[in-house]
Backbone bond lengths (Angstrom), bond angles and torsions (degrees), N, CA, C in turn:
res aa  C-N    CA-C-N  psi(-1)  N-CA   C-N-CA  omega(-1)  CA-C   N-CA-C  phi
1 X - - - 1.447 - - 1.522 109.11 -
2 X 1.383 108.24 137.19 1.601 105.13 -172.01 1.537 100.11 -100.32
3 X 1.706 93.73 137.74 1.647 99.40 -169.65 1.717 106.40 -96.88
4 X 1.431 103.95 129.97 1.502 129.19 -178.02 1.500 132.37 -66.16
5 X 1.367 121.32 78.64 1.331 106.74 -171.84 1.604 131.46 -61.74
6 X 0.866 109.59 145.13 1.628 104.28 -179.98 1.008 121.19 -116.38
7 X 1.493 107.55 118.59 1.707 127.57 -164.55 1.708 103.61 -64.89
8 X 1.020 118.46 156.12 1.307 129.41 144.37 1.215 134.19 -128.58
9 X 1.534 145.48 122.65 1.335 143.65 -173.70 1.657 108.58 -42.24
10 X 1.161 105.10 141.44 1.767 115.56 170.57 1.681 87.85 -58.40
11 X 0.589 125.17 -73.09 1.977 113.95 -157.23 1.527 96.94 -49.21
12 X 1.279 147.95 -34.46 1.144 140.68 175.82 1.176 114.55 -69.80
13 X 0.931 125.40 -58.06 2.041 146.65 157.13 1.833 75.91 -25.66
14 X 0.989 127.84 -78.12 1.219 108.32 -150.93 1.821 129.87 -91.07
15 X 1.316 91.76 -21.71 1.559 90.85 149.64 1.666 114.60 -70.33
16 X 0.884 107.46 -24.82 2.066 92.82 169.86 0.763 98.83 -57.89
17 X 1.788 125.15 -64.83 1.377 118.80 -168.09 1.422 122.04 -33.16
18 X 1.452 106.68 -61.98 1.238 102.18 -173.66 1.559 124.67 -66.13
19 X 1.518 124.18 -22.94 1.270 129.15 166.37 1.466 102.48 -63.69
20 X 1.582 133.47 -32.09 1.673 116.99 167.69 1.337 136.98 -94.62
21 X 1.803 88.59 15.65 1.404 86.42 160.95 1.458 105.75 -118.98
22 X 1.027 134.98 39.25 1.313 152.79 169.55 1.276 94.58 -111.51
23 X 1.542 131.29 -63.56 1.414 113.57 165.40 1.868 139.26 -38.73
24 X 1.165 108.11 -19.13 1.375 122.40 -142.90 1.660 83.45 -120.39
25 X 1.272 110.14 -23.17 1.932 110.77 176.58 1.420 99.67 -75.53
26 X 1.386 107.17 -33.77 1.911 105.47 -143.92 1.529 82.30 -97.67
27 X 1.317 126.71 -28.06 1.999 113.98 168.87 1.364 101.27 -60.95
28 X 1.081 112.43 -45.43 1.951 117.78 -156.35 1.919 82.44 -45.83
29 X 1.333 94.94 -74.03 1.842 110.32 -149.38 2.075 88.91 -44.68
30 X 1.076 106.67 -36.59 1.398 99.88 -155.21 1.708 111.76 -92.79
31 X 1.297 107.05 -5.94 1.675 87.94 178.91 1.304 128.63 -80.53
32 X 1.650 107.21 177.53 1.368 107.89 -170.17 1.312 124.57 -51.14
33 X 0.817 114.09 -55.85 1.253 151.37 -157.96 1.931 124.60 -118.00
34 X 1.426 117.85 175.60 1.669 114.83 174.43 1.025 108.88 -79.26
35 X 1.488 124.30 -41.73 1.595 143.22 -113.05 1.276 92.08 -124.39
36 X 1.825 127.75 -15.11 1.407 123.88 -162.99 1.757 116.99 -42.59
37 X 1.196 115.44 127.97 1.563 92.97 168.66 1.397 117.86 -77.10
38 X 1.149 127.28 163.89 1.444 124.63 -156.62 1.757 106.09 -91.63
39 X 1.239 123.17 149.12 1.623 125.10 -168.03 1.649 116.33 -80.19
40 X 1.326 92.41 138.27 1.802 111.59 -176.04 1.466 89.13 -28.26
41 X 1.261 107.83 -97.96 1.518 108.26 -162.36 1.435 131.93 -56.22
42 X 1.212 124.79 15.91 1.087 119.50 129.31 1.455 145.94 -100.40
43 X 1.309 91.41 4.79 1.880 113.26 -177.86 1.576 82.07 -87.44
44 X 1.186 132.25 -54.60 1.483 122.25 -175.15 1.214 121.79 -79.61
45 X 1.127 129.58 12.57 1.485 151.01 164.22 1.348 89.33 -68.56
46 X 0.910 76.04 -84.62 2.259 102.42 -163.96 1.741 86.32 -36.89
47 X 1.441 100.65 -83.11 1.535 88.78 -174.53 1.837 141.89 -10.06
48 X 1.654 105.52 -50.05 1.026 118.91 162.30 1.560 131.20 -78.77
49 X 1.239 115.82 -20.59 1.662 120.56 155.48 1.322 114.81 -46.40
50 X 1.849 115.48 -42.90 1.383 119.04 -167.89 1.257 115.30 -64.55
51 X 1.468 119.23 -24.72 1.594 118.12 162.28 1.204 119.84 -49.19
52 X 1.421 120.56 -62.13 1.184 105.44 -175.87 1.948 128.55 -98.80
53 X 1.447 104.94 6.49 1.502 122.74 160.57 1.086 140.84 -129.81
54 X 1.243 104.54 5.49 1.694 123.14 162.48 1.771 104.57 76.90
55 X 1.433 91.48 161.07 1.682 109.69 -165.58 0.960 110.87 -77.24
56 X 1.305 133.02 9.59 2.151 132.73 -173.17 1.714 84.85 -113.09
57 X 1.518 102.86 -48.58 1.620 98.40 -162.29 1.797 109.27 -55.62
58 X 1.751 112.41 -57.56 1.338 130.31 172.26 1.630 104.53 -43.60
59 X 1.513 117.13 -53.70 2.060 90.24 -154.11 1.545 85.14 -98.34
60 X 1.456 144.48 8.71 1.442 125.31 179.41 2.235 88.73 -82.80
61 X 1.535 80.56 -50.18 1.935 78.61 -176.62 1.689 126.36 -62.32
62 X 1.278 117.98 -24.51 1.530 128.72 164.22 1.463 111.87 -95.36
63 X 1.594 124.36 7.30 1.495 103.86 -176.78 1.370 137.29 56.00
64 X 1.341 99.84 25.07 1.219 101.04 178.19 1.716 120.53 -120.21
65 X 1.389 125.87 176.94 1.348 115.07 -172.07 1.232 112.62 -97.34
66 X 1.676 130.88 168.83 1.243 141.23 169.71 1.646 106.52 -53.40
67 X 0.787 131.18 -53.98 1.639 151.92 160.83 1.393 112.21 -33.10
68 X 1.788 114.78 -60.38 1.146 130.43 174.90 1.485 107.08 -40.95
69 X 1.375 110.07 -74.78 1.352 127.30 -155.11 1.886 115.07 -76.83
70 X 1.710 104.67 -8.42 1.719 102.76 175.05 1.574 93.09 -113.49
71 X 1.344 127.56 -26.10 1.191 105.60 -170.06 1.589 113.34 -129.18
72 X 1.500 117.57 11.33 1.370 104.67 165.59 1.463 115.86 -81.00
73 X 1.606 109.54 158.68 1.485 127.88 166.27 1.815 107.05 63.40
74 X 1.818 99.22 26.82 1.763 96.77 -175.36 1.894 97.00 -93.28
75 X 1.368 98.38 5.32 1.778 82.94 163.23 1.267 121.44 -119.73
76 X 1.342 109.18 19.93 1.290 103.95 176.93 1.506 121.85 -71.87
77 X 1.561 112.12 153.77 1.390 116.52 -177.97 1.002 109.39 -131.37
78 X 1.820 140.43 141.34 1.137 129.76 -177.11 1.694 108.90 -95.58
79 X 1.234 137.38 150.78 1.549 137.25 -165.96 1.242 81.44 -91.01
């Protein structure tokens, strides 16, 4: 079975964006800690933006690193 990608409009692509980096402000101010690593679902947020706006556009607009965004939170396990 051939698997179906599903487009999304650039103006949508980019209002997410901006709704996850509104997310990614309101973690900043609020975590525990300096050092927090940053949360699954928004590392996989971002992740999926990069399909349709690419990886300079996503971690320059969330502040985050190349590193951050392919290889944080890939060991996490849920109990």
């Amino acid at each position: 079975m051939k698997k179906v990608r599903q487009t999304t409009s650039p103006e949508a692509a980019a209002k997410s964006l901006e709704e996850l980096e509104t997310r990614f402000n309101h973690w900043r101010q609020n975590k525990a800690y300096r050092r927090e690593s940053i949360p699954l679902d928004l590392l996989q947020a971002a992740r999926a933006l990069t399909d349709h706006l690419g990886h300079t556009c996503v971690k320059s607009r969330l502040g985050i690193s190349g590193d951050q965004l392919k290889h944080g939170a890939l060991s996490f396990t849920p109990l």
